[in-house]
N, CA and C atoms as a LAMMPS dump frame, in Angstrom:
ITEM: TIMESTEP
0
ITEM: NUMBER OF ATOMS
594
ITEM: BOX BOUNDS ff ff ff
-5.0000000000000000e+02 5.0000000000000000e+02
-5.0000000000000000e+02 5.0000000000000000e+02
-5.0000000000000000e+02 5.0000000000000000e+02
ITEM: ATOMS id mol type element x y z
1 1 1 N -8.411 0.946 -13.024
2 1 2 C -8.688 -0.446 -13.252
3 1 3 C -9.197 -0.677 -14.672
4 2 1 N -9.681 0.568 -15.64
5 2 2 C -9.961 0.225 -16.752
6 2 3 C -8.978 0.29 -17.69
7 3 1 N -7.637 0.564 -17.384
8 3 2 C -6.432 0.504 -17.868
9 3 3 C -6.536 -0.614 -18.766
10 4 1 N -6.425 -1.74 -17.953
11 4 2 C -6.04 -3.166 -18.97
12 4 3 C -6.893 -3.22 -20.083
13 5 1 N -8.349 -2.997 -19.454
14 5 2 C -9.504 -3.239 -20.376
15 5 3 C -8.837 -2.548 -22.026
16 6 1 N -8.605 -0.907 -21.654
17 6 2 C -8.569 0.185 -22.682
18 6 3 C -7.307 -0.861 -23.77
19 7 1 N -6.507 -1.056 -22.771
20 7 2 C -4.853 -1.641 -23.621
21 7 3 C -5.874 -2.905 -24.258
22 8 1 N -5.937 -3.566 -23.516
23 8 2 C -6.708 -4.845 -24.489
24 8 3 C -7.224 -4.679 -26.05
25 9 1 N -8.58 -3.731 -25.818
26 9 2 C -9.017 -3.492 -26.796
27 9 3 C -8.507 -2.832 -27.72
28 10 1 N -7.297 -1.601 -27.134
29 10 2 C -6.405 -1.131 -28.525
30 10 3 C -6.112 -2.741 -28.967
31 11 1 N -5.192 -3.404 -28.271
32 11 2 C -4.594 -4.133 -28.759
33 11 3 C -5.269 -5.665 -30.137
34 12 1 N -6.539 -5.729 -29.872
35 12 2 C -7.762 -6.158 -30.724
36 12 3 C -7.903 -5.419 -31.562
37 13 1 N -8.335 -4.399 -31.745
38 13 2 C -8.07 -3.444 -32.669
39 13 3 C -7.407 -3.065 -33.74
40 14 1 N -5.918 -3.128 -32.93
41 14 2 C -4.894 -3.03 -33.974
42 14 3 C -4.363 -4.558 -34.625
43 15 1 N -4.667 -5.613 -33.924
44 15 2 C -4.298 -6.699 -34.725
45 15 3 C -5.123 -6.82 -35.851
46 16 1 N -6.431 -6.12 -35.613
47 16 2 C -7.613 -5.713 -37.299
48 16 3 C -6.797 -4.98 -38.268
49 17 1 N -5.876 -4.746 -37.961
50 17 2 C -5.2 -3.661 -38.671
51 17 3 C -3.639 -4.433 -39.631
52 18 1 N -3.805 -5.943 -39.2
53 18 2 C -2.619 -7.047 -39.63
54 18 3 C -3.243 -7.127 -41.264
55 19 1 N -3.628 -7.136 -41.747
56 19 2 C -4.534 -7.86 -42.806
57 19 3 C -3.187 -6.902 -44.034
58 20 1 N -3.024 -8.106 -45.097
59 20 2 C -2.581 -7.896 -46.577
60 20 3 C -3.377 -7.073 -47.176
61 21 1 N -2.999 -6.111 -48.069
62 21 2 C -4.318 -5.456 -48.757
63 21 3 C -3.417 -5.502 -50.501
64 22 1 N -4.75 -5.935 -50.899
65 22 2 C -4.158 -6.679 -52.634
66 22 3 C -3.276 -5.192 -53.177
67 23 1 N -3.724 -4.324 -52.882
68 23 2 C -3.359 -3.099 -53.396
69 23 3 C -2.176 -2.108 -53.308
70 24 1 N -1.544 -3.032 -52.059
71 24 2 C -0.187 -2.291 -51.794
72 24 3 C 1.189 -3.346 -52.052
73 25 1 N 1.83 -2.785 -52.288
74 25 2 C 3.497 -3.286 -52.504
75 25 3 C 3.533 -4.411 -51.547
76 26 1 N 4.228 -5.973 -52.155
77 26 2 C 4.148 -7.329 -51.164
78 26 3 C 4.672 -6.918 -49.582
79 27 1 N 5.845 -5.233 -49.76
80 27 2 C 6.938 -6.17 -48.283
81 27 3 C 6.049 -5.099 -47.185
82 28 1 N 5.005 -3.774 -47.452
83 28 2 C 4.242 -3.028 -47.187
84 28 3 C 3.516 -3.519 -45.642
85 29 1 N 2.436 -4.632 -46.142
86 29 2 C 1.518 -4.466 -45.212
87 29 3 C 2.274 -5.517 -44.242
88 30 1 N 2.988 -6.395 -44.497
89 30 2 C 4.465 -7.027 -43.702
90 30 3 C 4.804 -6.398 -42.347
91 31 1 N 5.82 -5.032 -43.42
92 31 2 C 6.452 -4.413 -42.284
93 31 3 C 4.941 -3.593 -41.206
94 32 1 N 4.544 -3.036 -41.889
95 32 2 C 2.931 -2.591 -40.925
96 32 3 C 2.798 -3.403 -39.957
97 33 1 N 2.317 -4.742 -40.392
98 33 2 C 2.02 -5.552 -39.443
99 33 3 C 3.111 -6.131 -38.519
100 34 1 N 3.87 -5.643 -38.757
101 34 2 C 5.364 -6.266 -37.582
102 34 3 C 5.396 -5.074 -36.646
103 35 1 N 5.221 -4.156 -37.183
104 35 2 C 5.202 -2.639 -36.617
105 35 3 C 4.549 -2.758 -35.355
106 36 1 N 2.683 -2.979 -35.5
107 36 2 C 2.086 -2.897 -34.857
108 36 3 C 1.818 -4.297 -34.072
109 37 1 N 2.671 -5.173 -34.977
110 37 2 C 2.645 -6.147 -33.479
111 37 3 C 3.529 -6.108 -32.424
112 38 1 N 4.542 -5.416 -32.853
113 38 2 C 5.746 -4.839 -31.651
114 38 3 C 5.095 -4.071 -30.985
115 39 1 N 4.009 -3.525 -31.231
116 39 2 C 3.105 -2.042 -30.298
117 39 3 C 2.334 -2.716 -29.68
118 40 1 N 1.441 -3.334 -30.731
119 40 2 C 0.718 -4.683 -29.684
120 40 3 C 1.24 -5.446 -28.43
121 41 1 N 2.625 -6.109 -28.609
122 41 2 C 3.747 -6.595 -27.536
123 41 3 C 3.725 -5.349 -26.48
124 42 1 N 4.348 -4.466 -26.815
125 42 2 C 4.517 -3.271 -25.899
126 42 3 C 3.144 -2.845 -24.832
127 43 1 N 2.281 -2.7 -25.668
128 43 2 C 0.845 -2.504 -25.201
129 43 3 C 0.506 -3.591 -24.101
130 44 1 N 0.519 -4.837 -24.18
131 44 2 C -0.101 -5.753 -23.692
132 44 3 C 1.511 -5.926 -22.289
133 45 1 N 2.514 -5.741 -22.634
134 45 2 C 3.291 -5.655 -21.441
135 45 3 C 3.324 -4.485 -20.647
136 46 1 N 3.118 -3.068 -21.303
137 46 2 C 2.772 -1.979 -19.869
138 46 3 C 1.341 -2.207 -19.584
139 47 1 N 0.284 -3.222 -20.13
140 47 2 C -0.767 -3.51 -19.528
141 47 3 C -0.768 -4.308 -18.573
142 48 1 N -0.676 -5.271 -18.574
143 48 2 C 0.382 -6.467 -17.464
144 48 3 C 1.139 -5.956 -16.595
145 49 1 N 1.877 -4.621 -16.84
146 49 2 C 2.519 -3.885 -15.881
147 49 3 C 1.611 -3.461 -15.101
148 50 1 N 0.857 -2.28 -15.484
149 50 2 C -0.154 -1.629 -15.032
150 50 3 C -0.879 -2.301 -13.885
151 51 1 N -1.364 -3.456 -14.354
152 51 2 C -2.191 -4.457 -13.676
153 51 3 C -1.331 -4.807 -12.58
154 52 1 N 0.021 -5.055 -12.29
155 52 2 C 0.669 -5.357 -11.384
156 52 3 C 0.565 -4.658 -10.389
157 53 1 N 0.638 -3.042 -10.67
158 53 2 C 0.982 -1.959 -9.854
159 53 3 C -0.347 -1.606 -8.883
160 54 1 N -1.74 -1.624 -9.945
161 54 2 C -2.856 -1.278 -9.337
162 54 3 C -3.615 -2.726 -8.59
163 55 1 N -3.888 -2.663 -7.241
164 55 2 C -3.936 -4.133 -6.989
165 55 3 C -5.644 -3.634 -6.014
166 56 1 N -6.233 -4.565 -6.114
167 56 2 C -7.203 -4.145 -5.888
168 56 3 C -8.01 -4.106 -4.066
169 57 1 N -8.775 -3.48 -4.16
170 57 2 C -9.087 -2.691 -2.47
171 57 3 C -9.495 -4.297 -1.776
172 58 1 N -8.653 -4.51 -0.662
173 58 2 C -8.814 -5.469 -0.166
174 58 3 C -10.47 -5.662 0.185
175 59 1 N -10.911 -6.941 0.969
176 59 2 C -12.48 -7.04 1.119
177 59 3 C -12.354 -6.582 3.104
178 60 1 N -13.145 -6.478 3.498
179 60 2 C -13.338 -5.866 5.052
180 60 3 C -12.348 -6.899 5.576
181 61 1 N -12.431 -7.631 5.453
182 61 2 C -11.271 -8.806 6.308
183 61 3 C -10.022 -8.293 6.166
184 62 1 N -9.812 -8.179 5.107
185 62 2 C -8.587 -7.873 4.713
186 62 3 C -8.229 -7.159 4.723
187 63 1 N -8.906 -5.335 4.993
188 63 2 C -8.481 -4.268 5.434
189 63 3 C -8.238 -4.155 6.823
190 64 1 N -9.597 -5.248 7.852
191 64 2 C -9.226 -4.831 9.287
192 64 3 C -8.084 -5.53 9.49
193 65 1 N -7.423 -6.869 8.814
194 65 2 C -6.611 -7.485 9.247
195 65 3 C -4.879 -6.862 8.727
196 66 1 N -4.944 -6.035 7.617
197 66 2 C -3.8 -5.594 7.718
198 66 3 C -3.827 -3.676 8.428
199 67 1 N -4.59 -3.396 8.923
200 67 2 C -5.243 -2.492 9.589
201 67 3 C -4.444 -2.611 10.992
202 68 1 N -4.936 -3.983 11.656
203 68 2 C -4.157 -4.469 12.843
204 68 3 C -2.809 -4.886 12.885
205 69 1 N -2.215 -5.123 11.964
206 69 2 C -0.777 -5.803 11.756
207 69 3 C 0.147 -4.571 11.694
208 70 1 N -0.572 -3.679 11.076
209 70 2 C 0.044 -2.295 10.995
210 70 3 C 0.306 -1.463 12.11
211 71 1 N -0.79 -1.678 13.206
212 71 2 C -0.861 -1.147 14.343
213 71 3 C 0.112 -1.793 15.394
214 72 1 N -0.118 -3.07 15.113
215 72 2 C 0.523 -4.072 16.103
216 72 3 C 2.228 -3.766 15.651
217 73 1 N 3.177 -3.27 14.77
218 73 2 C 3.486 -3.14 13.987
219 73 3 C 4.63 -1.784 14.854
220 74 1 N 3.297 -0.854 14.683
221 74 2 C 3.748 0.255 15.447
222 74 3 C 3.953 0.732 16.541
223 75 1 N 3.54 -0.173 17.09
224 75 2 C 3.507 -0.489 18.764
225 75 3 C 4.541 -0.88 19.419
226 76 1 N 4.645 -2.31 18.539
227 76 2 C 6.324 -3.099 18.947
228 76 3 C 7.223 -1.863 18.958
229 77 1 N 7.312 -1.418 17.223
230 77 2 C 8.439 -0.385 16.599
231 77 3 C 8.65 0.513 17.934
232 78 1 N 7.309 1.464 18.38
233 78 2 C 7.831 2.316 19.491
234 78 3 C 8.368 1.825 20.964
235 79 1 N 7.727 0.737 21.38
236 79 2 C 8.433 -0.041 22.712
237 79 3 C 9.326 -0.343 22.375
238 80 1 N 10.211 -0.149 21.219
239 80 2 C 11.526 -0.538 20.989
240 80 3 C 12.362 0.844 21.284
241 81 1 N 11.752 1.907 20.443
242 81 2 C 12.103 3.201 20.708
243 81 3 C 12.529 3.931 22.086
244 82 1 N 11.638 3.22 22.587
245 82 2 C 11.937 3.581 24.868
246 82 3 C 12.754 3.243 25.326
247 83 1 N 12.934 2.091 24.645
248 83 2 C 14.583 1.507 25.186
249 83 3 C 15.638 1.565 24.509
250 84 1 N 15.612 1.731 23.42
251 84 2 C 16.891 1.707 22.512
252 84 3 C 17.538 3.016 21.626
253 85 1 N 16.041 3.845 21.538
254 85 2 C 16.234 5.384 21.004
255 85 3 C 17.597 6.404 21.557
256 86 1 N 17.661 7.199 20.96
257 86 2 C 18.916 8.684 21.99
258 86 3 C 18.41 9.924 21.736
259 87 1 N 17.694 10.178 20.458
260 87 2 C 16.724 11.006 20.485
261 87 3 C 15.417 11.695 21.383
262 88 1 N 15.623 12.39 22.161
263 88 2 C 14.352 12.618 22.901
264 88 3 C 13.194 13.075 22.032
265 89 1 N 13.249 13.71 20.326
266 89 2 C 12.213 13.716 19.843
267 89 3 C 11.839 12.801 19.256
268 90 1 N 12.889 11.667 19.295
269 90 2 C 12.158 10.021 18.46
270 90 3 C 11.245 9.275 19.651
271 91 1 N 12.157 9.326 20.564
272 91 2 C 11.237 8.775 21.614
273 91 3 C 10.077 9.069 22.214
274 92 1 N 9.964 10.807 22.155
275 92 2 C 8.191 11.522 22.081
276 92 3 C 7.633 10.862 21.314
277 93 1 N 8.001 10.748 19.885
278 93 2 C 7.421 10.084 18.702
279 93 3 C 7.038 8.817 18.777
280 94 1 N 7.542 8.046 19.375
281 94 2 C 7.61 6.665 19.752
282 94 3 C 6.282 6.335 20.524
283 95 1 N 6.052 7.541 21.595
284 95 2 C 5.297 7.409 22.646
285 95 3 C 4.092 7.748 21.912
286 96 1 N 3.714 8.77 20.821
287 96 2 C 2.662 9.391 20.216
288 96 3 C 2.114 8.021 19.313
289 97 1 N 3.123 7.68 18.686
290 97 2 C 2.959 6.296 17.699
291 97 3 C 2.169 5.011 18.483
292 98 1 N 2.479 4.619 19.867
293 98 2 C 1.918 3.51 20.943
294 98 3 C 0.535 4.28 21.282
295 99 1 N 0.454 5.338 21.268
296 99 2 C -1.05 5.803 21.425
297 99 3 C -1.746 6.037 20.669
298 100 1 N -1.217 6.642 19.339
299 100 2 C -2.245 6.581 18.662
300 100 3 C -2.491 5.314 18.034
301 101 1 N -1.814 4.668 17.901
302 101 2 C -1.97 2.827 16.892
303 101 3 C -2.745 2.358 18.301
304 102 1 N -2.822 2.352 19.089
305 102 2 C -3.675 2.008 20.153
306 102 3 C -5.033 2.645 20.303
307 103 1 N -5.21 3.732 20.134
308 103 2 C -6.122 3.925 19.209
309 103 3 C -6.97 3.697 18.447
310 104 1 N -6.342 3.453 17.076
311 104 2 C -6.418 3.132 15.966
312 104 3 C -7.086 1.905 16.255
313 105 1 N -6.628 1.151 16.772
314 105 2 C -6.751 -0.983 16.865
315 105 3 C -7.972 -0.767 17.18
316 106 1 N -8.251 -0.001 18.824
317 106 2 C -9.601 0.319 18.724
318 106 3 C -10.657 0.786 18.499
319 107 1 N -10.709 2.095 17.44
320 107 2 C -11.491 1.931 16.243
321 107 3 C -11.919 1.239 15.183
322 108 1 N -10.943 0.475 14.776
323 108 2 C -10.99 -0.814 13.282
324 108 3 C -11.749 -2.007 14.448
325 109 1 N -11.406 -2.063 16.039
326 109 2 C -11.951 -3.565 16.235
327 109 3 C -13.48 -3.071 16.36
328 110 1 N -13.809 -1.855 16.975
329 110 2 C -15.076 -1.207 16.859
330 110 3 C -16.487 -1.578 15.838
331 111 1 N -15.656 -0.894 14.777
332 111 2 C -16.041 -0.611 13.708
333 111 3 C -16.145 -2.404 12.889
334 112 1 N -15.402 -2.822 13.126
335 112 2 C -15.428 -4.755 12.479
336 112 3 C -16.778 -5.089 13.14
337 113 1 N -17.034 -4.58 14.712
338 113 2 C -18.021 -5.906 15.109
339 113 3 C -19.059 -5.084 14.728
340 114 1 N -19.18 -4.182 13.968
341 114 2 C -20.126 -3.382 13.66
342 114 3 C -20.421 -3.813 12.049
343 115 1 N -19.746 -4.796 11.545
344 115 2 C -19.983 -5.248 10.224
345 115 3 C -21.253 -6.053 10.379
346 116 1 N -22.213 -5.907 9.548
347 116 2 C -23.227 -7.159 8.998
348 116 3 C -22.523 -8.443 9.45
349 117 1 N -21.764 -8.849 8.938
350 117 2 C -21.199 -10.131 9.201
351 117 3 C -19.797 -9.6 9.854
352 118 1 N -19.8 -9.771 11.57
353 118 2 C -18.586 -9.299 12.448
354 118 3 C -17.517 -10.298 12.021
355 119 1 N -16.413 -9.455 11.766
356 119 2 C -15.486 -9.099 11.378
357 119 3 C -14.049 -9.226 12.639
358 120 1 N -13.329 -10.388 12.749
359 120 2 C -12.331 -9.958 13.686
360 120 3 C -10.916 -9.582 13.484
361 121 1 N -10.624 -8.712 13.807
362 121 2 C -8.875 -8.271 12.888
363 121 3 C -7.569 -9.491 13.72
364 122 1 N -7.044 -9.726 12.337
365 122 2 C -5.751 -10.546 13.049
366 122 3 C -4.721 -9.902 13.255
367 123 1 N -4.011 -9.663 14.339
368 123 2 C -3.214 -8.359 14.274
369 123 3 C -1.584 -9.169 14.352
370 124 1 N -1.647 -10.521 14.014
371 124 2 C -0.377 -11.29 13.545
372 124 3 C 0.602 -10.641 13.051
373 125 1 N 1.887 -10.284 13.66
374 125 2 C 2.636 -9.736 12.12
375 125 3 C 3.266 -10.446 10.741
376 126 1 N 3.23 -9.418 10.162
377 126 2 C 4.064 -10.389 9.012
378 126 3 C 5.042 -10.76 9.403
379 127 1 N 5.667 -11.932 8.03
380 127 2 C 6.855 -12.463 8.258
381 127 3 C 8.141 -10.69 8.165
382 128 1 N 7.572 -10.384 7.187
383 128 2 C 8.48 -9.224 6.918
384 128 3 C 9.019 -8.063 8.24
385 129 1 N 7.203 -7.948 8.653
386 129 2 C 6.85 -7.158 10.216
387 129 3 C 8.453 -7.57 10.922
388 130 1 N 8.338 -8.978 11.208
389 130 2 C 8.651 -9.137 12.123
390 130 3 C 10.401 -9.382 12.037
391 131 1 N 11.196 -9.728 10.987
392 131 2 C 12.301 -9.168 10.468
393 131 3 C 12.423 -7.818 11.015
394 132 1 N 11.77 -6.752 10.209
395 132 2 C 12.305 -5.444 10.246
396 132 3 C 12.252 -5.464 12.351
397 133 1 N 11.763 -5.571 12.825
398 133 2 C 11.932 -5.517 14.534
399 133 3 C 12.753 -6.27 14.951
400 134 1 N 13.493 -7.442 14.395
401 134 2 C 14.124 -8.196 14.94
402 134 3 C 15.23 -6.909 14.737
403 135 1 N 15.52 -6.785 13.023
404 135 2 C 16.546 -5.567 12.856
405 135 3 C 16.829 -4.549 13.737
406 136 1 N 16.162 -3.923 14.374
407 136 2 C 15.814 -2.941 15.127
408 136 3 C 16.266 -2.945 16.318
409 137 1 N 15.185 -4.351 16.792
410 137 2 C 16.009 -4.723 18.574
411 137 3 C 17.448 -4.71 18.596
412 138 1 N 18.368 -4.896 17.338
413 138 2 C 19.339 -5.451 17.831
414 138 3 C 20.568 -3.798 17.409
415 139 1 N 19.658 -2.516 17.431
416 139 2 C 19.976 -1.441 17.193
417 139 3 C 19.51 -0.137 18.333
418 140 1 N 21.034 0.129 18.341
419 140 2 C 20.714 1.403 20.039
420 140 3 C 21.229 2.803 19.419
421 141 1 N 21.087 3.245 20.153
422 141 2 C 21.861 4.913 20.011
423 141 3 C 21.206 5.502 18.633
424 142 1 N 21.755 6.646 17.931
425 142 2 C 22.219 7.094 16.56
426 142 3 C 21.273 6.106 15.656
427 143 1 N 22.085 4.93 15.132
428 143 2 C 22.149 4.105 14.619
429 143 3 C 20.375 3.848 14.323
430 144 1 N 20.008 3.425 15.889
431 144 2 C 18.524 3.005 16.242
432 144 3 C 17.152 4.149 15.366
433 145 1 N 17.777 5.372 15.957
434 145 2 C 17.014 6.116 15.313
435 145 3 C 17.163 6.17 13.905
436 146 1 N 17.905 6.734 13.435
437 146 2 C 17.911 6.873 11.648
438 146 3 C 17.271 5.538 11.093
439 147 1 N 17.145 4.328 11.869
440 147 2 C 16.749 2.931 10.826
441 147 3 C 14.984 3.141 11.63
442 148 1 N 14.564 3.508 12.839
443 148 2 C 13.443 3.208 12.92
444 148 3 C 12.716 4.415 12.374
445 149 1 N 13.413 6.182 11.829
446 149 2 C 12.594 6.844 11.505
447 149 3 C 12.362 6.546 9.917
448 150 1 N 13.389 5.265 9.223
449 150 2 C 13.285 5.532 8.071
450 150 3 C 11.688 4.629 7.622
451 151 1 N 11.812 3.714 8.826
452 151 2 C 11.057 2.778 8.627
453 151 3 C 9.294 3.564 8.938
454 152 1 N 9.428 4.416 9.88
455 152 2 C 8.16 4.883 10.056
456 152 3 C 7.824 5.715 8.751
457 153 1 N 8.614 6.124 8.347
458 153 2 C 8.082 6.27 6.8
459 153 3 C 7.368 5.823 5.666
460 154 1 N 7.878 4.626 5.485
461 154 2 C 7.539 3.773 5.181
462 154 3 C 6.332 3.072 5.513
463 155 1 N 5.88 2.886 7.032
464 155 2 C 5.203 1.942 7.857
465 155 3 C 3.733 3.158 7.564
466 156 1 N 3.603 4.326 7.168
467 156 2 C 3.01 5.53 7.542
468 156 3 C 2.398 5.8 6.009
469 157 1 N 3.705 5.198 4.948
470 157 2 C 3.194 5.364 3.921
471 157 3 C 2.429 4.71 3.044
472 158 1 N 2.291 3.257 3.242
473 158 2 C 1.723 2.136 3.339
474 158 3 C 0.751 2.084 3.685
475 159 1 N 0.406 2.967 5.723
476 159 2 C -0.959 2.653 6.021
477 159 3 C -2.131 4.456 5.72
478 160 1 N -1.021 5.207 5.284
479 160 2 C -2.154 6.261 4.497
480 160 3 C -2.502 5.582 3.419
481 161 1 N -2.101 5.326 2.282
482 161 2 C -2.522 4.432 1.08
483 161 3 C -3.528 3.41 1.67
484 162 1 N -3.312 2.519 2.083
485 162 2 C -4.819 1.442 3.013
486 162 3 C -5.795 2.58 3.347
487 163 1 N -5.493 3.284 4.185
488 163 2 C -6.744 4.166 4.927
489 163 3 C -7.379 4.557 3.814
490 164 1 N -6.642 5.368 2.927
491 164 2 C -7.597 6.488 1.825
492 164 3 C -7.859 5.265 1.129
493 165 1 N -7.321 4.624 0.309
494 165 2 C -8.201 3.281 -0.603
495 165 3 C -9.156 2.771 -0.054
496 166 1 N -9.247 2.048 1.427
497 166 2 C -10.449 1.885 1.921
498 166 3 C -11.149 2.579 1.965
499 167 1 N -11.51 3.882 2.376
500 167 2 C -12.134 4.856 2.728
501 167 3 C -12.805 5.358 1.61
502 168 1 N -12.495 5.406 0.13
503 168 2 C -13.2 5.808 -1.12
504 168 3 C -13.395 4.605 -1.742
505 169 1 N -12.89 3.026 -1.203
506 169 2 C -13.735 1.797 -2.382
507 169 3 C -14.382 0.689 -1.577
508 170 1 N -14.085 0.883 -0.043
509 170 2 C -14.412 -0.122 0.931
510 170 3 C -15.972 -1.063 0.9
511 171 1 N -15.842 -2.01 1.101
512 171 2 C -16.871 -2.873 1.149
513 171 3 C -17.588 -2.915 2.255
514 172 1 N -17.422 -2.214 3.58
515 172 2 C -17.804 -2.211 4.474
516 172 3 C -17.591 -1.609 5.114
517 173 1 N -19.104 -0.509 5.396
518 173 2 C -19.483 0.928 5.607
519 173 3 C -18.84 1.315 6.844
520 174 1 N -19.102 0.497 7.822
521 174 2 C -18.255 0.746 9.423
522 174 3 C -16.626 1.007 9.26
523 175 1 N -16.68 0.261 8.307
524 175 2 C -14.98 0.24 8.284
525 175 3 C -14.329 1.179 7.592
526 176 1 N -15.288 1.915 6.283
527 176 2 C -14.902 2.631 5.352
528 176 3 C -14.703 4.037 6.036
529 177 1 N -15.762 4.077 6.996
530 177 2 C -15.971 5.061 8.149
531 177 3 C -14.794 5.785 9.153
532 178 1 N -14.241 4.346 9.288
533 178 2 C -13.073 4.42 10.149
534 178 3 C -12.195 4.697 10.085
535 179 1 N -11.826 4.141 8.559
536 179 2 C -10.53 4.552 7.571
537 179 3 C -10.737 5.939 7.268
538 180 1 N -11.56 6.425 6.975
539 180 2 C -12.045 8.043 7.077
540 180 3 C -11.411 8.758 7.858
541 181 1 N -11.608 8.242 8.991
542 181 2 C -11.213 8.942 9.93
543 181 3 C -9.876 8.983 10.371
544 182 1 N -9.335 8.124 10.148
545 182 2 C -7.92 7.33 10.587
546 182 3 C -6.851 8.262 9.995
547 183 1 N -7.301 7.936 8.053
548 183 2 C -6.344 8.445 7.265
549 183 3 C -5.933 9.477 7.703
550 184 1 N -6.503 11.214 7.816
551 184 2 C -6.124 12.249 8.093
552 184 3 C -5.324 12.036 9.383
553 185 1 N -5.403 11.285 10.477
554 185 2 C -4.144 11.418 11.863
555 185 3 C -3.135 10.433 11.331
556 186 1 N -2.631 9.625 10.21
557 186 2 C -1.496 8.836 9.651
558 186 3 C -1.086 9.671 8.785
559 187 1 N -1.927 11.259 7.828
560 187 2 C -0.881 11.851 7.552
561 187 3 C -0.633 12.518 8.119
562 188 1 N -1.063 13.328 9.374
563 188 2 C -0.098 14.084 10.105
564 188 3 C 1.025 13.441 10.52
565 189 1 N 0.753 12.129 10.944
566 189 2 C 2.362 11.551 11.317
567 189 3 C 3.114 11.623 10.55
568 190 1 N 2.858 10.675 9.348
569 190 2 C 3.935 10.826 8.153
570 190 3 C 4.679 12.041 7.923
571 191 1 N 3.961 13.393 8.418
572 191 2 C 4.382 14.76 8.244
573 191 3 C 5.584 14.969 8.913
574 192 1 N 5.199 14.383 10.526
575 192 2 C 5.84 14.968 11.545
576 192 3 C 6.782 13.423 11.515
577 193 1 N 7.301 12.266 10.596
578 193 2 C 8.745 11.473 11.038
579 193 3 C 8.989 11.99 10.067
580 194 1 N 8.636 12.893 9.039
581 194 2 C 9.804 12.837 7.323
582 194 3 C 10.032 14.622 7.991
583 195 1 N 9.571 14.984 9.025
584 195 2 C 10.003 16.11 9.64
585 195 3 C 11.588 15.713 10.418
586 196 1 N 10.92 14.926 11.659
587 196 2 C 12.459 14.517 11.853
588 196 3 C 12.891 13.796 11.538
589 197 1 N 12.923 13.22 10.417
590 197 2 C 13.869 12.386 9.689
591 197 3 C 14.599 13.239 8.997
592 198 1 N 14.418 14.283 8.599
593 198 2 C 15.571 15.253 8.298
594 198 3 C 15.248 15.351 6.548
């Protein structure tokens, strides 16, 4: 997060560095200064980049609530798996995924009413959530599996990143607690779908 700061201040810095100096050739401190304002430009756009990429640790609301969406998330995904899977190890998987995100929901709702100021998770899905399942329902056999293991990838890789970010910047100790705990059983999963995902 001190990224931008660092780019900034090069970039202050080096515009100190624009100035004519009586002593050198007219087209000299010109081209210099075009130089380093193209670096300056450059600087201040992979800073702006930077800033895009690193986004900052949600507040307790906002971790239990995409905490639950994630779960809720994974739940649907595997009751889809029971019926529509051909894989008997997607569908174990399926079944491991509904228990442990069941689980999970109830640790984060635990741990929320255990906030100073209780905390209730919205376990709404997204608009996106709920696309990718529509996709899904309307997928059987073969087909079903390869799109829902690609997605648990994804869905796994998303909520290790939440867990460990909460867990080392969280605003709220119950919760930071939880994510603690959480993270390490979301990467064993992640282990075991990019296992059978081949």
């Amino acid at each position: 997060m001190h990224k931008p700061l660092v780019a900034a201040l090069l970039i202050v810095g080096l515009a100190g560095c624009n100035k004519n100096n009586a002593n050198e050739p007219a087209g000299t401190a010109n081209e210099t200064g075009s130089a380093l304002s193209d670096f300056g430009n450059s600087a201040a756009n992979a800073a702006g980049a930077a800033a895009d990429i690193v986004s900052p640790t949600p507040s307790g609301q906002e971790f239990a609530d995409k905490a639950a969406k994630s779960d809720a998330f994974e739940i649907a995904a595997g009751k889809l798996a029971a019926t529509n899977g051909a894989s008997p190890k997607v569908k174990a998987f399926a079944a491991e995924m509904i228990k442990a995100h069941t689980a999970s929901t109830d640790k984060i709702k635990a741990a929320a009413h255990k906030a100073t100021a209780a905390i209730t998770p919205d376990p709404t899905l997204t608009e996106d959530q709920k696309e990718k399942l529509d996709k899904l329902g309307k997928l059987t056999g073969a087909e079903f599996d390869r799109e829902y293991l690609s997605g648990q990838v994804d869905a796994h890789e998303d909520a290790l990143s939440l867990m460990r970010d909460y867990a080392k910047h969280g605003d709220v100790p119950s919760l930071k607690a939880a994510a603690g705990e959480i993270a390490p059983i979301v990467q064993k999963h992640l282990d075991e779908v990019k296992a059978l995902k081949g």
